[in-house]
KOLKOLGU-792617 format. One line per field, with one value per residue (C-alpha): residue number from 1; residue in one letter; y, z, x. Coordinates in nm, 4 decimals, padded with zeros to 6 digits. Layout:
BEGIN
resi	[NUM | ...]
resn	[A | ...]
north	[Y | ...]
up	[Z | ...]
east	[X | ...]
end
This chain:
BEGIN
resi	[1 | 2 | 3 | 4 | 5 | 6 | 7 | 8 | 9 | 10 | 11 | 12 | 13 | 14 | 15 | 16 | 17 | 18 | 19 | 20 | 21 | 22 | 23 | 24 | 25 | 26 | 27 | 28 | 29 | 30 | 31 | 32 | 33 | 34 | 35 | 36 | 37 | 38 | 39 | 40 | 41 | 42 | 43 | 44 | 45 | 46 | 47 | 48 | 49 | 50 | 51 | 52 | 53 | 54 | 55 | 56 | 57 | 58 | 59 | 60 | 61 | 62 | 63 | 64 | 65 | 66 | 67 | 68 | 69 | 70 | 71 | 72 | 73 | 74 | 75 | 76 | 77 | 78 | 79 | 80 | 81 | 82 | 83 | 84 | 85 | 86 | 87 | 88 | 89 | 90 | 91 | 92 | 93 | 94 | 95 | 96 | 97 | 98 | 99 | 100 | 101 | 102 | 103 | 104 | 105 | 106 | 107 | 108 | 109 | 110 | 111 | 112 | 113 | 114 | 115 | 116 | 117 | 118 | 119 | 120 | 121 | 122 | 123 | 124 | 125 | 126 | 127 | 128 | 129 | 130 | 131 | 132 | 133 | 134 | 135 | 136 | 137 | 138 | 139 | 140 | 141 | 142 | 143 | 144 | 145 | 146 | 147 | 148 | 149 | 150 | 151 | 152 | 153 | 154 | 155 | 156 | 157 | 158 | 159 | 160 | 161 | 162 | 163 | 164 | 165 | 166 | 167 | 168 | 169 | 170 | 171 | 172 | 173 | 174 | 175 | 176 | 177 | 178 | 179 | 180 | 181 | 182 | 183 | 184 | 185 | 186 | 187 | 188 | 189 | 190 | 191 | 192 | 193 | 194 | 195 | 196 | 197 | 198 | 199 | 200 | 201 | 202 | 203 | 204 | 205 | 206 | 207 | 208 | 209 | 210 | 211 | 212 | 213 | 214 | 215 | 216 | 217 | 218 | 219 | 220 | 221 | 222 | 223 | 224 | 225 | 226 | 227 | 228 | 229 | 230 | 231 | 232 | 233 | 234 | 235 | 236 | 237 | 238 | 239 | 240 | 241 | 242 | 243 | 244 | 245 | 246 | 247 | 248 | 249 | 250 | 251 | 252 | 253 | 254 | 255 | 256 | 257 | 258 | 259 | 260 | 261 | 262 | 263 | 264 | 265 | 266 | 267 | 268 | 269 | 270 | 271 | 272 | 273 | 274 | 275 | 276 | 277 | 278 | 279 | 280 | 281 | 282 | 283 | 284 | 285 | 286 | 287 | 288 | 289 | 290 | 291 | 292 | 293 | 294 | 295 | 296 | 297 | 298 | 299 | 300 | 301 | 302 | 303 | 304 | 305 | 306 | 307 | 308 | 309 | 310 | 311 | 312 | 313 | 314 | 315 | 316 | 317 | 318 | 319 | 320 | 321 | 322 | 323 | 324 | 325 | 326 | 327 | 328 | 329 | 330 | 331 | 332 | 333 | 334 | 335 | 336 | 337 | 338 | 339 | 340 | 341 | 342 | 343 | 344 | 345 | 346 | 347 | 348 | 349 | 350 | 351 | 352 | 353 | 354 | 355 | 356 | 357 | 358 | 359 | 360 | 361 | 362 | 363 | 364 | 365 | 366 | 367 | 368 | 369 | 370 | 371 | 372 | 373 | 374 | 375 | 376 | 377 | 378 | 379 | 380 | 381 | 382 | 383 | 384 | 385 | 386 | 387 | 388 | 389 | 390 | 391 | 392 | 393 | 394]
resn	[X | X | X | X | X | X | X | X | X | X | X | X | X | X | X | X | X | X | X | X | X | X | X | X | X | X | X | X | X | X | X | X | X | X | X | X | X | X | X | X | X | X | X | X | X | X | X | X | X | X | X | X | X | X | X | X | X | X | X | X | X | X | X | X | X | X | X | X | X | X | X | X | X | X | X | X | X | X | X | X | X | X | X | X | X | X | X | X | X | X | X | X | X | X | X | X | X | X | X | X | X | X | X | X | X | X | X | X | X | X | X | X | X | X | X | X | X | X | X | X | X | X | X | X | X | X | X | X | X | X | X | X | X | X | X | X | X | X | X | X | X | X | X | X | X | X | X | X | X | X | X | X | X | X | X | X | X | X | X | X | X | X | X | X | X | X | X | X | X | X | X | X | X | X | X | X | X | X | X | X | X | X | X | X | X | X | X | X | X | X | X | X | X | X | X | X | X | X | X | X | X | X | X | X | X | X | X | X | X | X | X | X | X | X | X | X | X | X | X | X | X | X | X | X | X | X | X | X | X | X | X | X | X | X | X | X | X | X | X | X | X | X | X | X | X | X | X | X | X | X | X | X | X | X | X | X | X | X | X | X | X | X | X | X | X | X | X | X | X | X | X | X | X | X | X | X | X | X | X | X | X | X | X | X | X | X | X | X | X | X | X | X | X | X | X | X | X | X | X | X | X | X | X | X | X | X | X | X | X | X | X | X | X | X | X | X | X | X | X | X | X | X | X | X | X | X | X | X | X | X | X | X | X | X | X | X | X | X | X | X | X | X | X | X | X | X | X | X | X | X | X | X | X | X | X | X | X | X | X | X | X | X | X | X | X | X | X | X | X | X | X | X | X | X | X | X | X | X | X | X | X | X | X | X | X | X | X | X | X | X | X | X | X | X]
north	[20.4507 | 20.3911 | 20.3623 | 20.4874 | 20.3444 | 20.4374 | 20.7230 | 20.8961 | 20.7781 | 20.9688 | 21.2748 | 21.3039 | 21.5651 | 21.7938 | 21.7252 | 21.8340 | 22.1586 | 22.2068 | 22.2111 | 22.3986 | 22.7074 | 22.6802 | 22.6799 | 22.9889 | 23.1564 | 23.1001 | 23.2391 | 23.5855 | 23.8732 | 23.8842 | 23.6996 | 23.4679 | 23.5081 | 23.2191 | 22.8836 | 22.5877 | 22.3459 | 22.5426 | 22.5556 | 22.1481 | 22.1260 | 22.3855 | 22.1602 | 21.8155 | 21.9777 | 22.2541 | 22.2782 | 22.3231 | 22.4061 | 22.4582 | 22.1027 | 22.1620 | 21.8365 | 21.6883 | 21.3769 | 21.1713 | 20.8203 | 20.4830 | 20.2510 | 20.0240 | 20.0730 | 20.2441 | 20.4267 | 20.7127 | 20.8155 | 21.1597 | 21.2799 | 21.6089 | 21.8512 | 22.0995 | 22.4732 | 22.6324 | 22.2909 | 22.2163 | 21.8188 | 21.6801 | 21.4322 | 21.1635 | 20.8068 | 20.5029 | 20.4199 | 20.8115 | 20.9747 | 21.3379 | 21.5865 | 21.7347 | 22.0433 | 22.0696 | 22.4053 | 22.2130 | 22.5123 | 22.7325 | 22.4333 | 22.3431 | 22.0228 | 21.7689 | 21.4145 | 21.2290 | 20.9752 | 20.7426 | 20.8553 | 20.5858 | 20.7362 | 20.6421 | 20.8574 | 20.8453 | 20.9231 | 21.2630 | 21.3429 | 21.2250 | 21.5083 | 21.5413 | 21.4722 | 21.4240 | 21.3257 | 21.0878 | 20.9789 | 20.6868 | 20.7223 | 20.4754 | 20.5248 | 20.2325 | 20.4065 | 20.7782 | 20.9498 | 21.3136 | 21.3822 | 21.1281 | 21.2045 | 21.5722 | 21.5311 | 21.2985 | 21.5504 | 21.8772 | 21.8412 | 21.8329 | 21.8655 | 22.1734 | 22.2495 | 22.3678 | 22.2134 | 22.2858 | 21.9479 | 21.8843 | 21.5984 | 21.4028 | 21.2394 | 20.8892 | 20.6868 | 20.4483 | 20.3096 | 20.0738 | 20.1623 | 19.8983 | 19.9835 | 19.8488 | 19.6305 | 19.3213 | 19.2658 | 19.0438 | 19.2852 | 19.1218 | 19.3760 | 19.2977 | 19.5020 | 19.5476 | 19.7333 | 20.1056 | 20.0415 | 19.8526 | 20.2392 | 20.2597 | 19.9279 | 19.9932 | 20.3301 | 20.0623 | 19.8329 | 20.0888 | 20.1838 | 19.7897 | 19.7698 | 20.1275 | 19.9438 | 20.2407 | 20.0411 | 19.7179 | 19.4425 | 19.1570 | 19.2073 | 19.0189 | 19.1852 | 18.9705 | 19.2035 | 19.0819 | 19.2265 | 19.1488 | 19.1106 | 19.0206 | 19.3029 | 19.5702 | 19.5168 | 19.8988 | 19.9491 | 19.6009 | 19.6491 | 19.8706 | 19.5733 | 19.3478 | 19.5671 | 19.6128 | 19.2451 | 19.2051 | 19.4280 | 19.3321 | 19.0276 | 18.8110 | 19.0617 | 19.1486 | 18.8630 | 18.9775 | 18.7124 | 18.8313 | 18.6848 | 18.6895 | 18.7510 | 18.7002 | 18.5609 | 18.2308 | 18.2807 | 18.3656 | 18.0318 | 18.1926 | 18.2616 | 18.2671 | 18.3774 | 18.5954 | 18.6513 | 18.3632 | 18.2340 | 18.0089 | 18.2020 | 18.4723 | 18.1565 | 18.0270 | 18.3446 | 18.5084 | 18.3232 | 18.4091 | 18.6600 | 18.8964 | 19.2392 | 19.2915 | 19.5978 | 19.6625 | 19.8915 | 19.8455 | 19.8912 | 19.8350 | 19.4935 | 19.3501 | 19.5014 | 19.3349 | 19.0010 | 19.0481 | 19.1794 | 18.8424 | 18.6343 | 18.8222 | 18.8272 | 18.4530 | 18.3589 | 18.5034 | 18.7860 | 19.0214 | 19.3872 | 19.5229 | 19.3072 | 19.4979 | 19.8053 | 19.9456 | 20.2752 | 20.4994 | 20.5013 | 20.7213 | 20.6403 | 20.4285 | 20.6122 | 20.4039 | 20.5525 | 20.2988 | 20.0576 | 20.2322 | 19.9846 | 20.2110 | 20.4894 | 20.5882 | 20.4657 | 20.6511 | 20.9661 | 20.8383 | 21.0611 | 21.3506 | 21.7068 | 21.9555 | 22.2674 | 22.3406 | 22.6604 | 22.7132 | 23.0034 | 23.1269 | 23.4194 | 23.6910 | 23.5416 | 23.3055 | 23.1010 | 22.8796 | 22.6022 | 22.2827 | 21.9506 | 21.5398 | 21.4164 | 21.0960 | 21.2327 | 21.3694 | 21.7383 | 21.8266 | 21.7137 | 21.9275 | 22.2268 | 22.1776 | 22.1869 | 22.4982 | 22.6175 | 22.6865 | 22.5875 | 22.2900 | 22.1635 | 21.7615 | 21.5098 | 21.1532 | 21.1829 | 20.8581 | 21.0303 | 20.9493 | 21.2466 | 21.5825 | 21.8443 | 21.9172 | 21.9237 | 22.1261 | 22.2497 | 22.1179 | 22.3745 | 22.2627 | 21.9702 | 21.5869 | 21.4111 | 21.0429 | 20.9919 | 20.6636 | 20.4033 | 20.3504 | 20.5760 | 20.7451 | 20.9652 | 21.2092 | 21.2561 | 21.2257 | 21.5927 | 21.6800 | 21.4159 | 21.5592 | 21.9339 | 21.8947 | 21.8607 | 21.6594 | 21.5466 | 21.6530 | 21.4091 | 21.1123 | 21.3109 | 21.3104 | 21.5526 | 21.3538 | 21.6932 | 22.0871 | 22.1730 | 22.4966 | 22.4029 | 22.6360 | 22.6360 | 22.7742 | 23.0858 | 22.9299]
up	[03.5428 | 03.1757 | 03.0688 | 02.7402 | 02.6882 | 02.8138 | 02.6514 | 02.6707 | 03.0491 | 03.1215 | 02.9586 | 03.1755 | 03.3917 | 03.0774 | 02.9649 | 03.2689 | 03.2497 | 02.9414 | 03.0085 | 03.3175 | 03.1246 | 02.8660 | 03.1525 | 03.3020 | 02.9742 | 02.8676 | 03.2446 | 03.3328 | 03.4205 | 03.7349 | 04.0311 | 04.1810 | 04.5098 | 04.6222 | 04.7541 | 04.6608 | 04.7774 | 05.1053 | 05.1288 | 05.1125 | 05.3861 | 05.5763 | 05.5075 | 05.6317 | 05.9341 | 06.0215 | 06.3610 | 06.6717 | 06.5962 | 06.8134 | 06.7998 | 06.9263 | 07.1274 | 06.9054 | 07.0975 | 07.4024 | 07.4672 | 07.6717 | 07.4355 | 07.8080 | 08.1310 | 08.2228 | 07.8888 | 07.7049 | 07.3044 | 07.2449 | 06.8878 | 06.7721 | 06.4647 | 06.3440 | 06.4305 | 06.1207 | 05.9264 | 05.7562 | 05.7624 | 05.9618 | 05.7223 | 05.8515 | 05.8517 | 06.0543 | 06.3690 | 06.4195 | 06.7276 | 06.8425 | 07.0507 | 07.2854 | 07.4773 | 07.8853 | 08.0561 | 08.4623 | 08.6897 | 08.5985 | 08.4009 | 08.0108 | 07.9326 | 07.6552 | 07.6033 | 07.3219 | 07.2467 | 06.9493 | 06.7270 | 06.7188 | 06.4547 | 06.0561 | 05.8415 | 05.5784 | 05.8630 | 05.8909 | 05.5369 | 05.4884 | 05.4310 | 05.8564 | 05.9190 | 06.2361 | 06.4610 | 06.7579 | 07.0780 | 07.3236 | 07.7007 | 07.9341 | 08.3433 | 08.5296 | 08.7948 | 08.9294 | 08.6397 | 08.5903 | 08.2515 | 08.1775 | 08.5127 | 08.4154 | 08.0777 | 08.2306 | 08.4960 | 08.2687 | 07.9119 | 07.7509 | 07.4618 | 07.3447 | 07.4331 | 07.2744 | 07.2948 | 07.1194 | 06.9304 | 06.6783 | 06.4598 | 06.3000 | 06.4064 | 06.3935 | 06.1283 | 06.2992 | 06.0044 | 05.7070 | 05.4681 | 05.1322 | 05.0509 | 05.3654 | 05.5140 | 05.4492 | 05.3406 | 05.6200 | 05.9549 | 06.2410 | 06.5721 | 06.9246 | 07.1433 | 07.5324 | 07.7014 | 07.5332 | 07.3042 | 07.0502 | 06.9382 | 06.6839 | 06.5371 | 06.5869 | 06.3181 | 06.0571 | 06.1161 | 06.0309 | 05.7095 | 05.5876 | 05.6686 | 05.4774 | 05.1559 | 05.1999 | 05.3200 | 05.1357 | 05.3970 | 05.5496 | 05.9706 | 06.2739 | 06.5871 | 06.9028 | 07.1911 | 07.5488 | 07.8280 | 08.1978 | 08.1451 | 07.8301 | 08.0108 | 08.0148 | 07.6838 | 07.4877 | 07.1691 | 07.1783 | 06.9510 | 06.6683 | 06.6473 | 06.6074 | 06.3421 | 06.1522 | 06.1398 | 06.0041 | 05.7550 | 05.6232 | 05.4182 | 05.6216 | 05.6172 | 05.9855 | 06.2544 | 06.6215 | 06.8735 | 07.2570 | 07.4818 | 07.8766 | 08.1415 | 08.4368 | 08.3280 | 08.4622 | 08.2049 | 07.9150 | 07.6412 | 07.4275 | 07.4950 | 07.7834 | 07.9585 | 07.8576 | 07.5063 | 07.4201 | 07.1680 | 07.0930 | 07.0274 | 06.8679 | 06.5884 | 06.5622 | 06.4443 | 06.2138 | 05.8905 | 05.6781 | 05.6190 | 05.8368 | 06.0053 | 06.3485 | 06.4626 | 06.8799 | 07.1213 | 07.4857 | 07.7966 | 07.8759 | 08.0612 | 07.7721 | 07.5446 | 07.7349 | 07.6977 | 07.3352 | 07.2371 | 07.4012 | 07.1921 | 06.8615 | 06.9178 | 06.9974 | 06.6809 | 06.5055 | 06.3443 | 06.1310 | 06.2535 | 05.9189 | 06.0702 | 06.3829 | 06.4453 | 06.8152 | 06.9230 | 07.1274 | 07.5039 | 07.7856 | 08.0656 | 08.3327 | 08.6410 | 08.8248 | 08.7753 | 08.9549 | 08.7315 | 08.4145 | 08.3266 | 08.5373 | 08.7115 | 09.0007 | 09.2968 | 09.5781 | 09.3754 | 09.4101 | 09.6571 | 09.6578 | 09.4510 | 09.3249 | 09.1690 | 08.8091 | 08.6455 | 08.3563 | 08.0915 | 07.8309 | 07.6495 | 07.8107 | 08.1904 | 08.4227 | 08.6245 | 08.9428 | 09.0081 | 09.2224 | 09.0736 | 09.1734 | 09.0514 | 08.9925 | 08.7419 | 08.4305 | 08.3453 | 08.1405 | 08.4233 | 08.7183 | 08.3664 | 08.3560 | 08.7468 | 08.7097 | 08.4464 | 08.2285 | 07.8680 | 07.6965 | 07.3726 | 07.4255 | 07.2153 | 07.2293 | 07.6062 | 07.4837 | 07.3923 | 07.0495 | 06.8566 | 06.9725 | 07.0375 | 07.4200 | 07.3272 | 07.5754 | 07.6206 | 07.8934 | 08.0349 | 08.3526 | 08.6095 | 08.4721 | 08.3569 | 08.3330 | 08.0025 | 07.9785 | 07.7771 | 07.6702 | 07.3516 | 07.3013 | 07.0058 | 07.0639 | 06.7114 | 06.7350 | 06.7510 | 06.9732 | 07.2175 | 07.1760 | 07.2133 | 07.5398 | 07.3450 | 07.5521 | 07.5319 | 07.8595 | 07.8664 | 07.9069 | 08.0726 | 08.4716 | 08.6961 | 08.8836 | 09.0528 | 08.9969 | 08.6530 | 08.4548 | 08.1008 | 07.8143 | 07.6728 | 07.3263 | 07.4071 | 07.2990]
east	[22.4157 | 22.4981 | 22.8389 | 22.9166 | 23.2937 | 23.6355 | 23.7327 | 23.3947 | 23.3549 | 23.7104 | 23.6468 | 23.3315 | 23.4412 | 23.5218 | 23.1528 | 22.9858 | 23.2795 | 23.1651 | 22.7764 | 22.8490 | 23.0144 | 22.7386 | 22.4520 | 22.6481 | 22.6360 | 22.2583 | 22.1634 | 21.9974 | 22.2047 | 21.9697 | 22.0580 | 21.8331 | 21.7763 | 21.6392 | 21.8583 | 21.6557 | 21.8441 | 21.8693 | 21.4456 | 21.4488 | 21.7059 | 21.4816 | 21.1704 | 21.3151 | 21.5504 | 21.3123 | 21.4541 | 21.2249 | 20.9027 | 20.6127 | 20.3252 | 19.9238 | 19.8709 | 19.5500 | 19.4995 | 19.6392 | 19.4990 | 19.6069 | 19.8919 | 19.8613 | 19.7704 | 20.1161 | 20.2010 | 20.0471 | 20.0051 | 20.0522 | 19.9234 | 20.0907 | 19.9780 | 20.2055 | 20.1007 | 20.2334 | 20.0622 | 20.3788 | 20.3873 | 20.6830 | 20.9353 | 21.1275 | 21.1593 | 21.0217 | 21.2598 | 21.3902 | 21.3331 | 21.1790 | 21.2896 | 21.0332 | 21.1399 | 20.9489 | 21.0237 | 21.0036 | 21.0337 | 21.3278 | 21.4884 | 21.4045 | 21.4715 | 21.4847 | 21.4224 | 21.4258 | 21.1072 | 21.1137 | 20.7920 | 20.5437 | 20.3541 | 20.4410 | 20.5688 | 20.3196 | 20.0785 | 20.2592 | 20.2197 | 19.8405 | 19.5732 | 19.5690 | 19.8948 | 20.0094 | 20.3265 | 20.2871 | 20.5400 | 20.4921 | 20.5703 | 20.5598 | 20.5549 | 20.6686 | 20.8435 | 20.8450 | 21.0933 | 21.0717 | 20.9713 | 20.6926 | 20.5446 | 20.5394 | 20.4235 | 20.1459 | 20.0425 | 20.0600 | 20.0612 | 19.6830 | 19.4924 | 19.5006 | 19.8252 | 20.1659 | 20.4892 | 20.8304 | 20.9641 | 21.2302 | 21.2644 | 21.3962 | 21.7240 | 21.9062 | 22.0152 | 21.7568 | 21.5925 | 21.5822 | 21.8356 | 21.8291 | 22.1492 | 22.2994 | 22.0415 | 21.8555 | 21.4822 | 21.4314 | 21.4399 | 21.3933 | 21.3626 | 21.4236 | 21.2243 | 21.1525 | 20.9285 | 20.9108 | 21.1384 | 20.8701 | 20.8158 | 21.0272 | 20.9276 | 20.5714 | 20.6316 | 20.7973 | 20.4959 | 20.2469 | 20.4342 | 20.4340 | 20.0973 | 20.0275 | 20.2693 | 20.5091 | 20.7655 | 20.8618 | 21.0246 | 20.9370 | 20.9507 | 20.9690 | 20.9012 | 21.0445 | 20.9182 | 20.9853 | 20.7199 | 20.6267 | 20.3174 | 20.0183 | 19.7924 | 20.0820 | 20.2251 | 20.2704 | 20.0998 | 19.9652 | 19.6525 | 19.8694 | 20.1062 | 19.8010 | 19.6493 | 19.9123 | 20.0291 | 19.6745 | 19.6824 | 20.0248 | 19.9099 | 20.1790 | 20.4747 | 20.4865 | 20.4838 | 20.4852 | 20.6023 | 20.5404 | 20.7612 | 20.6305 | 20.8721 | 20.6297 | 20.3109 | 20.1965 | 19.8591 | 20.0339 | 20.0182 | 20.2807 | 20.6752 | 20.7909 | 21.0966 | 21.3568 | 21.5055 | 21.7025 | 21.9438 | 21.6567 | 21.3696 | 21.6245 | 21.7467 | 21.3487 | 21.1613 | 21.4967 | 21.4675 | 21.7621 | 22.0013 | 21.8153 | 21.9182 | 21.8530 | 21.7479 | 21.7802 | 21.5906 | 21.5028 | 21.6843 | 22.0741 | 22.0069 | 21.8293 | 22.0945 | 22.4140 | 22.1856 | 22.0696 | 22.4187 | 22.6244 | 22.3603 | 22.4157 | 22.7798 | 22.7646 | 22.5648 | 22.8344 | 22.6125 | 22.7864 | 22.8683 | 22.6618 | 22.3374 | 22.3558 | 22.1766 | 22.1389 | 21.9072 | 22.0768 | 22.0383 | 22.0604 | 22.3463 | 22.2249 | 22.0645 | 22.2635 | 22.6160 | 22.7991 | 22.6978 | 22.8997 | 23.2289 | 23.5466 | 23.2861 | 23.5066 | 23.3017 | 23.4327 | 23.2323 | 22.8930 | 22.6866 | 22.9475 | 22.9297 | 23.1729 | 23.1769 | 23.1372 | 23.2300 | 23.0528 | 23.1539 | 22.9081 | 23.0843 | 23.1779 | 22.9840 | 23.0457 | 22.8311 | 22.9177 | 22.7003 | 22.6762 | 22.7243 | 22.6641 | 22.9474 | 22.6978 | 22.5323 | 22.5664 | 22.7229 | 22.4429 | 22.1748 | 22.3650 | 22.3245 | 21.9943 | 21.9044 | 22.0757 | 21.8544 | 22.1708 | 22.0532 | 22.1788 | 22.0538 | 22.0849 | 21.9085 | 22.0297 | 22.1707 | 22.3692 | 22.7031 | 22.6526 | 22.4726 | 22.7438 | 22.4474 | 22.5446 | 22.9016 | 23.1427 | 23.4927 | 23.6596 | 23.8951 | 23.9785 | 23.9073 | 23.9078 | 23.5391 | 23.5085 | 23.3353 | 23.1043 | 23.1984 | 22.8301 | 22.7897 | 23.1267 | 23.0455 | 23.3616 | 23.5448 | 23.9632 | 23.9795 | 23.7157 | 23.9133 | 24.2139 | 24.0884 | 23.9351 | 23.5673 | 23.2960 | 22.9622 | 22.8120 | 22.5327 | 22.7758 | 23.0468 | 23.0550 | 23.3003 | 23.5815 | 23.6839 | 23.5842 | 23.5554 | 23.5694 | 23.4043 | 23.2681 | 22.9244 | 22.7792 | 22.5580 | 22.1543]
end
């Protein structure tokens, strides 16, 4: 910005009035009809749009790549560490997860560009299993991207960005890796990545090709939670390996599961890390909902009755009053458009019109207002008695 002096600095806002008028003025009498700024929104939040599934190969013996081309062949824009979208009609139900996209972003904007998601299976869970069982090359699949603020920002964070990582959630680190190593991104990073075991770790060979093609900007320390062979780190995350690999002034950047996130979070709070080092991925709620801080136990196991209002119709449905309000919606094949399922991001939000939810304290995106208008999100809201809630038609 170049200042000018005082005077001419204040009168600013007449100059641009002033050129304004004059631009006004000098224009055709015929309107323009199109809304630039309006066709670059449209091109970096096109909404869902519909992927051909190019490739699908092994990232470890219990996780799965998935690359994705654009049908329409407009390139996908967003940055390394957001997440995807991927829409799964299961039966009557279609549902959405969100998958951190393990791909970089100037891979999405080469010549072939492409989008790609990780997904591990280490237990029986829905979703992946489905996706493993019936997605293929060849075929379609609705996705929308991007979202999070999930990223390297320079204004706000440091050069040195160190990322704590455990079991699927390297993916969002492995996308930053590939854009250091492609000299689109300009950091230094330290991936700390805690696994079982050195023969399951996800995305193992990426990390080691990008850390050699980084010219000594990416290290990747493995740490081994269960591996009598391993010669490296062992153990859990600690406060030790966490102060031996950071350097200084770093930012850390967090994604794995809760557990790991209660123990990396004590440690960081501990070291006396600043708040504006910090940056946490979103999670889902635990499966487990008795394990939420204040769940009312004595509601595990039982259901209730939700009546759900779209408009003009009504629809009754059974709910566990375990589990989520937007999972009992979905087993009901009533749409809901959710994207984080953390509580944080608003998409599933609903009106609460009658009944009392417990809300989980993990993720608690509600704004003031929505609180105090009866707003929820209904992927981190659960049903203490029989509700009666509204829902935007989709």
């Amino acid at each position: 910005m170049k200042i000018k002096g005082f005077l001419q600095d204040v009168g600013g806002a007449d100059r641009v009035t002033s050129l304004r008028r004059e631009t006004i003025n000098n224009a055709s009498a015929t309107p323009d009809p199109k809304d630039h700024i309006r066709e670059i929104a449209d091109r970096v939040h096109p909404g869902p749009k519909t992927y051909i599934v190019r490739e699908i190969r092994d990232a470890s013996p219990s996780s799965k790549t998935y690359r994705l081309v654009p049908k329409d062949g407009i390139r996908p824009v967003f940055m390394a560490g957001q997440y995807m979208v991927i829409h799964q009609r299961i039966g009557e139900s279609v549902l959405t997860r969100a998958y951190s996209i393990s791909s970089a972003p100037s891979e999405a904007l080469s010549e072939d560009g492409f989008v790609e998601f990780t997904v591990r299976r280490n237990r029986p869970y829905l979703v992946p299993d489905h996706l493993e069982k019936n997605l293929h090359v060849g075929d379609e699949i609705v996705v929308d991207l991007p979202f999070s603020d999930f990223y390297y920002q320079p204004l706000r964070d440091s050069k040195n960005v160190v990322a704590l990582a455990g079991g699927s959630g390297i993916t969002p680190f492995v996308s930053m890796a590939k854009e250091i190593a492609a000299g689109k991104l300009d950091i230094s990073l330290t991936i700390l990545y805690g696994s079982v075991k050195h023969d399951d770790v996800v995305c193992f060979n990426e990390l080691s090709d990008a850390e050699k093609k980084a010219d000594g900007r990416i290290k990747v320390v493995h740490i081994m939670s269960d591996d009598p062979e391993w010669d490296g780190e062992k153990g859990f995350l600690s406060k030790e390996i966490i102060k031996k690999y950071s350097g200084g002034d770093p930012t850390y950047f967090f994604c794995g599961p809760r557990p790991m996130y209660d123990l990396v979070s004590g440690i960081l709070k501990d070291m006396k890390v600043p708040e504006k080092r910090l940056r946490y991925e979103a999670m889902q709620q635990p499966n487990d909902a008795s394990s939420i801080p204040g769940f009312p136990s004595e509601n595990i196991g039982k259901t209730c009755s939700i009546v759900v209002v779209r408009g003009i119709s009504e629809t009754t449905i059974e709910a566990k009053m375990d589990e989520p309000v937007a999972v009992s919606l979905e087993r009901a094949g009533i749409p809901v458009d959710c994207h984080c399922r953390a509580g944080e991001c608003g998409y599933c939000r609903a009106k609460l019109l009658s009944g009392d939810i417990f809300v989980s304290p993990f993720g608690d995106g509600r704004r003031r207002e929505d609180k105090e208008m009866g707003w929820f999100h209904s992927c981190s809201a659960y049903p203490v008695n029989d509700l009666r809630i509204k829902l935007p038609i989709l």
